[in-house]
N, C-alpha and C positions, 0 to 999 in steps of 0.2 A: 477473826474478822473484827475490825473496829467499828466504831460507829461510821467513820469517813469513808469506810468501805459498801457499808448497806445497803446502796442501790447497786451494786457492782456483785453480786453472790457471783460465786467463784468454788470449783469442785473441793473436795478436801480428799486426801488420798496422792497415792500413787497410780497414772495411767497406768492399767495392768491389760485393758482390750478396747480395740478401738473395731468396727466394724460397719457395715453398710445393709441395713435390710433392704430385700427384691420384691419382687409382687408376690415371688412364692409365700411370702411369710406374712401375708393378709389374708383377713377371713373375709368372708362374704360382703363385707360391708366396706372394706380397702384399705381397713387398719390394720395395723402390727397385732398380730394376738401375743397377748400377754403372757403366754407359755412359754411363745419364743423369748421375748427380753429376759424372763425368770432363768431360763437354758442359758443364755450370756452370762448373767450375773452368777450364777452357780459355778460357770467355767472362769470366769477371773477369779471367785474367790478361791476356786481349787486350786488357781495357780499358786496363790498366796500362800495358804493352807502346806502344798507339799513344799513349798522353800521352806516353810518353817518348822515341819515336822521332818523333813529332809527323808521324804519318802511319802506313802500311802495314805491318804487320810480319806474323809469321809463326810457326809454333810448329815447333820442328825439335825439340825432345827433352821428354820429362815423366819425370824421374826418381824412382824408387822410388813406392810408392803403396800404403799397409797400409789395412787397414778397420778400425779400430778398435771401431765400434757400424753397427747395422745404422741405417736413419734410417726411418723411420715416414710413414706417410700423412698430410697435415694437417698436420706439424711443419714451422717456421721453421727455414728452409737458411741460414745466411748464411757468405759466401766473405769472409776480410778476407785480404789481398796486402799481400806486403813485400820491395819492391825490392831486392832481396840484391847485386845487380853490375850495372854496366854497363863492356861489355868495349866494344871500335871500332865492334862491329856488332850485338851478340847482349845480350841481358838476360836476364836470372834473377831469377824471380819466385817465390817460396813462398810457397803457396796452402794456407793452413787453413779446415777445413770446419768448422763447429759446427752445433749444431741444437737447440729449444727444442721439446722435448717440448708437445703441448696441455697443462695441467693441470702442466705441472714448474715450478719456481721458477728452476730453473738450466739454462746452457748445457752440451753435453756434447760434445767433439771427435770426430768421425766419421772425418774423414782429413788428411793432407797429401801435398804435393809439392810436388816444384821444377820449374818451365815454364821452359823456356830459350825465347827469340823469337829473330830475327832480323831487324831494319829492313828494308824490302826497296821499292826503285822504282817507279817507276808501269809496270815489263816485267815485275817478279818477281825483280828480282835485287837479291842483295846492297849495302844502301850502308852509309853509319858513321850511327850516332848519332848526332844534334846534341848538340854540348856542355852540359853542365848546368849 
């Protein structure tokens, strides 16, 4: 992003899940619980995670994770991922959240983080990446 761009933020990644939260997925008080969006973002980045490992992988860490905006009933979730490293065995994915208000013109960023995977066998354990 340039400076000319600043008022204008814009998701970084590839769309990898777009979806719609219902009433079921509020708590008491008629918000999104936070378990559910962390459940999204887990699943796009596992999407990512098995392209890359071209098979099984794993989630061993999700680093930092603020809340930005709360997200709304009805509103367009969508998770775009961006392959940040591939180490021998493990990946790092950062996962931003946006969401499209009913009635808004524009997206607005509700959260991030970084998913770390790890490729893993058909026992559960650790193997390397295929090469890229």
């Amino acid at each position: 992003m340039t400076s000319l761009d600043d008022d204008k933020p814009a998701p970084k990644g590839e769309l990898v899940l777009q979806l719609v939260p219902l009433p079921g997925d509020t708590n008491a008080n008629g918000d999104i619980y936070a378990g559910w969006l962390v459940k999204q973002m887990d699943l796009a980045a596992a999407t990512v995670a098995g392209r890359v490992s071209l098979g099984r992988s794993a989630t061993v860490a999700i680093d930092r994770m603020e809340f930005l905006s709360p997200l709304r009933v009805g509103s367009q979730v969508s998770c775009y991922c961006d392959l940040v490293d591939i180490g021998r065995s493990s990946m790092k994915i950062q996962v931003e959240v946006w969401t499209l208000d009913r009635g808004a013109k524009r997206q607005r960023k509700v959260t991030e983080a970084l998913f770390v995977y790890v490729a893993i066998d058909e026992h559960g354990r650790i193997r390397e990446v295929p090469d890229q």
